[in-house]
N, CA and C of each residue as an Amber inpcrd file, in Angstrom:
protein
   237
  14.3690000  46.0500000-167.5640000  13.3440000  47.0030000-167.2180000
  12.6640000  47.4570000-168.5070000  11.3730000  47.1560000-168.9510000
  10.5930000  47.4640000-169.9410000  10.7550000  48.4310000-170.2150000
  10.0540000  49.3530000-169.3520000   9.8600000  50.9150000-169.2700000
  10.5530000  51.8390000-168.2650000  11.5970000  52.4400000-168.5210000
  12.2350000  53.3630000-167.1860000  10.9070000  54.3850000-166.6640000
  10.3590000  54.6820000-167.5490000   9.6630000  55.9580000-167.0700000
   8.5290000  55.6040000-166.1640000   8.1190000  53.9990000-166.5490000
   7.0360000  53.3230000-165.3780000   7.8890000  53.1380000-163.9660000
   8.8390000  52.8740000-164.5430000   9.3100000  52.3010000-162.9860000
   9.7070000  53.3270000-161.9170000  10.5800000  54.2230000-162.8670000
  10.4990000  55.8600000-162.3570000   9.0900000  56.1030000-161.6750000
   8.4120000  56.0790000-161.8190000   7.5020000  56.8820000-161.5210000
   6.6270000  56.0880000-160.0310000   6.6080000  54.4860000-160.0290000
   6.7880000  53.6300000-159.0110000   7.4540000  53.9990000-157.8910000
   8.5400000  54.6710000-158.2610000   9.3850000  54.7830000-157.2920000
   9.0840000  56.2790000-156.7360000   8.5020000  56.8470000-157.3030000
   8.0460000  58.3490000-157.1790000   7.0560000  58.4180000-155.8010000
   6.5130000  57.3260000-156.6540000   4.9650000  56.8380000-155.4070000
   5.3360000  56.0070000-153.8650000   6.5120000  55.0590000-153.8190000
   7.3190000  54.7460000-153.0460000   7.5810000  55.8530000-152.4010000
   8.6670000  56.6270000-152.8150000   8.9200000  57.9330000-151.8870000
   8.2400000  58.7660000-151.1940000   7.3340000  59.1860000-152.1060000
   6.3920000  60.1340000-151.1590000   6.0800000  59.3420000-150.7360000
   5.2480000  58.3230000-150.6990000   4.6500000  57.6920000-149.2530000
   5.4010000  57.6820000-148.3500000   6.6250000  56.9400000-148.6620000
   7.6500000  56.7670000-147.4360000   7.7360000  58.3990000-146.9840000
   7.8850000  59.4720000-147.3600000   8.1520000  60.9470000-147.6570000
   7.3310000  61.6740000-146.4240000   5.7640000  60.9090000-146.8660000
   4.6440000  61.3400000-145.8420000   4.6310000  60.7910000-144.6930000
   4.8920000  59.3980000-144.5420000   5.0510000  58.6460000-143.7030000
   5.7620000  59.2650000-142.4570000   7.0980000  60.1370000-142.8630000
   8.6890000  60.4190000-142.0410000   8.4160000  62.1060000-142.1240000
   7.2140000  62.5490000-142.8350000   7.4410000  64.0260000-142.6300000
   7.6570000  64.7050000-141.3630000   6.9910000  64.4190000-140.2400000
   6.7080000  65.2810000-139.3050000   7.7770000  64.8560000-138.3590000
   9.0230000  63.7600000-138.1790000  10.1900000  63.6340000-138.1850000
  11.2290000  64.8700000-138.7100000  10.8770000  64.4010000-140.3270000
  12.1610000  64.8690000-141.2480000  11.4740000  66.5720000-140.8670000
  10.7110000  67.1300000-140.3710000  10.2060000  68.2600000-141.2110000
  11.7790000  68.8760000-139.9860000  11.8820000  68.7570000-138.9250000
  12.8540000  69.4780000-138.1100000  14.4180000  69.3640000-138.7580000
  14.7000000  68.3290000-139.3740000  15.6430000  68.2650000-139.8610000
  16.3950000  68.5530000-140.9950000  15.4190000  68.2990000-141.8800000
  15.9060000  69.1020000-143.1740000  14.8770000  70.0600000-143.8480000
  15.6030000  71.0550000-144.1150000  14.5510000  72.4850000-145.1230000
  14.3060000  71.3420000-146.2430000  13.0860000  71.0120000-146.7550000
  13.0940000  70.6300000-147.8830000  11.7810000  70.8960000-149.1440000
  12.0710000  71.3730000-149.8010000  11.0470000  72.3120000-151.0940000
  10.1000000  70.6350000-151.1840000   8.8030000  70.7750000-151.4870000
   8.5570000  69.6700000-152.0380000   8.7870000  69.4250000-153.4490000
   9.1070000  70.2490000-154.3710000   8.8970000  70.3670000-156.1840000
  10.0850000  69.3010000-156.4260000  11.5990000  68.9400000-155.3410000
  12.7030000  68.7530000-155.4770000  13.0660000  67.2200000-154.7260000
  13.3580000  66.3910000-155.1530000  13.9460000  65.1030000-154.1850000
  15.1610000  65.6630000-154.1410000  15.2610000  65.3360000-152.5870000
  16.8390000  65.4490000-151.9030000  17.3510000  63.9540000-152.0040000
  18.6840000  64.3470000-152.4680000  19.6180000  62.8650000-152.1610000
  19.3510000  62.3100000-150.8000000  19.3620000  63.1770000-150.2960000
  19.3730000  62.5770000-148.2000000  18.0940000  61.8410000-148.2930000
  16.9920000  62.1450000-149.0290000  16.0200000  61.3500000-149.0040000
  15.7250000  60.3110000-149.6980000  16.1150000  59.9810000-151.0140000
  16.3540000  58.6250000-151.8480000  17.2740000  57.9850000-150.6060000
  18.6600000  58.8840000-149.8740000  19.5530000  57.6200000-149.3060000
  18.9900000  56.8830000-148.0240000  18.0400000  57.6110000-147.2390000
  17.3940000  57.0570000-145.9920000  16.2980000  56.2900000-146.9540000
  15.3180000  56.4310000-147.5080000  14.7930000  55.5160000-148.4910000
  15.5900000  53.9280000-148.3520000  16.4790000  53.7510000-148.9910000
  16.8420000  52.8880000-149.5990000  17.8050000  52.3830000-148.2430000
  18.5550000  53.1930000-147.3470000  18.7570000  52.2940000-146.2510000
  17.7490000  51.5430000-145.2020000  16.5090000  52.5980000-145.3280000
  15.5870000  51.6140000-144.6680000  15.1020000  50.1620000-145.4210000
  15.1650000  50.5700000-146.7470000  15.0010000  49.0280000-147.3450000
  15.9820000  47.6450000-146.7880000  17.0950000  48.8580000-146.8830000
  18.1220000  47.2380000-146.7460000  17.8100000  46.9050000-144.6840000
  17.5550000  47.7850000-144.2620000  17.4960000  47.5460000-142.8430000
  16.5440000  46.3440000-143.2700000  15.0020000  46.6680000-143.8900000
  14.2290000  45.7360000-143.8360000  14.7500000  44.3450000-144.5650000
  15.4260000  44.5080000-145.3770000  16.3240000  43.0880000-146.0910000
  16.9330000  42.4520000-145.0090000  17.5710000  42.9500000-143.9750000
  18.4140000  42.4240000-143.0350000  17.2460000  42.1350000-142.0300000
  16.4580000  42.3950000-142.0040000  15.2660000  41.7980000-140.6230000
  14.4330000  40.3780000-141.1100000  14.5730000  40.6440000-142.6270000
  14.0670000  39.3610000-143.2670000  14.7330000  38.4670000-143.2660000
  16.3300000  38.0510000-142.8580000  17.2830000  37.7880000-143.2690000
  18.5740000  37.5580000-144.4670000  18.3110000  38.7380000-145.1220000
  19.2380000  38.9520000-146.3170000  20.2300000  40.0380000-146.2620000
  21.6520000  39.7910000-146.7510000  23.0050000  40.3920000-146.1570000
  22.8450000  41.6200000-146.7110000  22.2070000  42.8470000-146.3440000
  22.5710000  44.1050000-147.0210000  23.2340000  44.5730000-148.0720000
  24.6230000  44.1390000-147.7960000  26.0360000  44.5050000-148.5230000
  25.7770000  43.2480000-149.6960000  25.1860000  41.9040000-149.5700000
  24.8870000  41.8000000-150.8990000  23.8300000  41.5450000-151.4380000
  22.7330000  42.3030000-151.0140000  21.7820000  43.7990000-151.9050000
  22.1470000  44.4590000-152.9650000  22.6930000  45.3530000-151.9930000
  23.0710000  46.2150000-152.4490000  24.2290000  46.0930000-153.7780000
  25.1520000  45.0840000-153.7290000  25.8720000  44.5500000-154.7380000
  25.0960000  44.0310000-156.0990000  24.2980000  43.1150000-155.6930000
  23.3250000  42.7050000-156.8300000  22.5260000  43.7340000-157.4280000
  22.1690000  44.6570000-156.2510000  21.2860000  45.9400000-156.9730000
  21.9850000  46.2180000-158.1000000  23.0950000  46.8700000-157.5020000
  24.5920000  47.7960000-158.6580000  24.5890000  46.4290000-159.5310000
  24.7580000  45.6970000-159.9040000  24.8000000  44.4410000-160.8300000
  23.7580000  45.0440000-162.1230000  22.3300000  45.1390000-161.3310000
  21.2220000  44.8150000-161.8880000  21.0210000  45.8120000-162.8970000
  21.6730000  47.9140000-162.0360000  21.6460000  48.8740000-162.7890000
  22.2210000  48.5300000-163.7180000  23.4320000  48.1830000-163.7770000
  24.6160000  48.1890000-164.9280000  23.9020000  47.4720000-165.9280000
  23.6740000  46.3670000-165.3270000  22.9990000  45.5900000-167.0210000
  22.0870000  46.1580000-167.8940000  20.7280000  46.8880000-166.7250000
  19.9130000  47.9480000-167.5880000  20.6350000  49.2640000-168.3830000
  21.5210000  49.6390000-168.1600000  22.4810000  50.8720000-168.2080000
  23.0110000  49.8300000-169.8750000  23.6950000  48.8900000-169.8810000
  23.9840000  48.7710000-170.6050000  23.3880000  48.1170000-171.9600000
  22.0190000  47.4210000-171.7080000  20.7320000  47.0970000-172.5120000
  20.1810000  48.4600000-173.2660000  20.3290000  49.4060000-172.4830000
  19.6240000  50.8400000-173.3850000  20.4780000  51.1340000-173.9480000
  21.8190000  50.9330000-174.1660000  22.8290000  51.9010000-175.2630000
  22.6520000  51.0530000-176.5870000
């Protein structure tokens, strides 16, 4: 990953859309400040991804494995 702070911020734009997309859903369900990302919302985020991985035909569980693969290596390229 070149830049964390680009990609961060990609993902910023990801969310809220997805964010706006699910508001008038999510608004009954969770109190949520906008200034603040909730975990509950990165984690429905990212399970709807893998739902969509699995409709494409790709195994979720190893997604999600390769994902965690992919952090670690960046995690360990920046030290």
């Amino acid at each position: 990953m070149p830049d964390k702070a680009k990609h961060a911020k990609l993902a910023q734009k990801a969310l809220d859309a997805y964010l706006q997309e699910h508001d008038e859903i999510r608004r009954w369900c969770y109190l949520r400040t906008h200034e603040r990302i909730g975990e509950s919302d990165l984690i429905d985020l990212v399970t709807d991804l893998l739902l969509l991985a699995e409709m494409n035909g790709y195994d979720p569980c190893e997604v999600t494995r390769k994902a965690e693969k992919h952090l670690e290596a960046e995690a360990v390229r920046r030290c």
